[in-house]
Structures are given as C-alpha cells and as structure tokens.
N, C-alpha and C positions, 0 to 999 in steps of 0.2 A: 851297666845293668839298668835295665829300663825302671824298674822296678825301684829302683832307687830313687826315682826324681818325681818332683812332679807337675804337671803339664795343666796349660791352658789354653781350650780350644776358641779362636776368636773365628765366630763366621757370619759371611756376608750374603743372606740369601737372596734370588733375583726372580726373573716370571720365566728364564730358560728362553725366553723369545727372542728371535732376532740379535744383535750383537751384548746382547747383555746374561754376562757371566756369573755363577754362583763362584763365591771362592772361598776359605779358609783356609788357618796356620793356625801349627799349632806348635807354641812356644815354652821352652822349658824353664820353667818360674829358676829352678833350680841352678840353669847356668846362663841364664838369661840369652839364650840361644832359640832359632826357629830350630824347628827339626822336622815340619815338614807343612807341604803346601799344597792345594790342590784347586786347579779354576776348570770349573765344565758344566755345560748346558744341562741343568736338571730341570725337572718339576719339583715344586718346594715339596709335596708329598716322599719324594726320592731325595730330594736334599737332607731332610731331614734323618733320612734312617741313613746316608754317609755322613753324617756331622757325630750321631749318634755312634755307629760303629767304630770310627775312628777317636771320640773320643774315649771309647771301653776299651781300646787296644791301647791308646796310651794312657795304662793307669787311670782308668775312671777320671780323666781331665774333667776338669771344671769347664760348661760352655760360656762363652756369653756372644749373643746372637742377637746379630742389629733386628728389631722387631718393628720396623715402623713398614707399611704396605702390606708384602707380600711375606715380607718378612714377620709378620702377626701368625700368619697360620707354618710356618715354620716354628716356631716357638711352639705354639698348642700343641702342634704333633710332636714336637717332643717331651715336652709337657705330660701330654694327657695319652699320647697311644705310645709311648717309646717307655717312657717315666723315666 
C-alpha cells in the first residue's frame, strides 16, 4: 500500500538541449528502496510540473532538487507557481 510509505523525490534538472538529460528517483525512505525513475528531455518550466506530479502521486514526497544553473528556475516554479 503506497499509502503506507513515505517517499522522497531526488531530481536533477538540465536545459533539455542536446545530449543533456533531466532525470529523477524517487526513493522510499520506508524501505530504502527506488521505486521509480525517470530521464527525458524537458524544459525546466515542464520539468518542474513532472517532478511536481509525481511527487503528489507518491504521497506528497518530499523533493529535493539540485538548484544550481538551471536548475534555480526549477526550484521557483516549484516553489512559487506549483507550491
């Protein structure tokens, strides 16, 4: 039961250009297990509402989101337009 555990989303946002991938996992604190992964060319505007969505699906995970570059306006949008 999902419900039972609870999860934390680690993600790695990127600029979507050229061979450079956004990716995130997301790990259950509970059985110190991944349970799931995901790497694909976004814009950080779009990264950000998949990091968001997926962490509402697994129990309101907690994120935490490399923030240095591009990864800054990753963070705000989820921050400030996702909350």
């Amino acid at each position: 039961d999902r419900n039972a555990h609870v999860y934390v989303v680690g993600a790695d946002p990127s600029s979507g250009e050229a061979n450079d991938y956004c990716a995130l996992q997301v790990i259950d604190i509970t059985t110190q297990e991944q349970v799931a992964e995901l790497r694909i060319k976004a814009l950080p505007r779009m990264f950000a509402k998949m990091v968001d969505f997926i962490g509402r699906l697994y129990n309101n995970a907690h994120v935490v989101c490399e923030r240095t570059g591009i990864g800054q306006a990753v963070c705000q949008d989820l921050d400030r337009v996702l909350m």
